[in-house]
N, C-alpha and C positions, 0 to 999 in steps of 0.2 A: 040687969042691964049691963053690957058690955061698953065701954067706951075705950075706942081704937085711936091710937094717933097715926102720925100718918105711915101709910101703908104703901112699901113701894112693891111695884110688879115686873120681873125681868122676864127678860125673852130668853132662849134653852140655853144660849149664852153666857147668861149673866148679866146681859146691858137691860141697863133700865128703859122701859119701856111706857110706863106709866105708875099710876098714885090715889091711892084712894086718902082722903082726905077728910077730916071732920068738916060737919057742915058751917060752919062759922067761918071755916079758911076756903071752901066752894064759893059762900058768899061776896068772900071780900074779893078772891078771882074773878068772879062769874061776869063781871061785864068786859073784863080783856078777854075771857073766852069768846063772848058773843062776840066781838069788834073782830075776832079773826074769823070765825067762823063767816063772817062776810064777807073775806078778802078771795079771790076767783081760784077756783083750785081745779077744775075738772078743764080735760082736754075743751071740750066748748068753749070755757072762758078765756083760756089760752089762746085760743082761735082767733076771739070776739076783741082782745087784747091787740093780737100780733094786726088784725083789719085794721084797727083804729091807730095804730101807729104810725101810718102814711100821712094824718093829721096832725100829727104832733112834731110843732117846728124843731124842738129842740133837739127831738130824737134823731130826725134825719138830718140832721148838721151835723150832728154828732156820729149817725150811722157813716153818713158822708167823708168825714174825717177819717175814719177807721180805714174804710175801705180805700182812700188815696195813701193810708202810708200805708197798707198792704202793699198796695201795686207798686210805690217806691220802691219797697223791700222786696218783691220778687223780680222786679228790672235790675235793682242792684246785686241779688246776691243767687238766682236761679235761670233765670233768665241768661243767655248764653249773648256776648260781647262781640258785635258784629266788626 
């Protein structure tokens, strides 16, 4: 029987890219793997995100804000002085 510790995997670069792992340290990982593997990653969810943000007060007070000192900043420094 072989016992490997941990084993890293590069990409033709040299950047690490991933890890193989004894199983006792998968274990003690394995449930922050699971909690991510829930968080939305595919174009759809992103979609299903950007829809529901028109609900969410905080975001658009905050989109809100962005976009008025945007337009401050282009009346003040692009925007040509009548």
């Amino acid at each position: 029987m072989t016992i490997l510790q941990r084993q890293f995997i590069n990409d033709t670069q040299g950047i690490p890219i991933g890890v193989i792992l004894p199983l006792e340290e998968y274990r003690w990982i394995e449930p922050m793997l699971k909690q991510r593997a829930l968080l939305p990653n595919s174009q759809a969810d992103k979609l299903k995100q950007m829809e529901q943000a028109v609900d969410d007060t905080r975001f658009m007070t905050d989109l809100h804000d962005v976009m008025s000192d945007f337009a401050d900043v282009d009346v003040e420094w692009w925007e040509t002085k009548r």
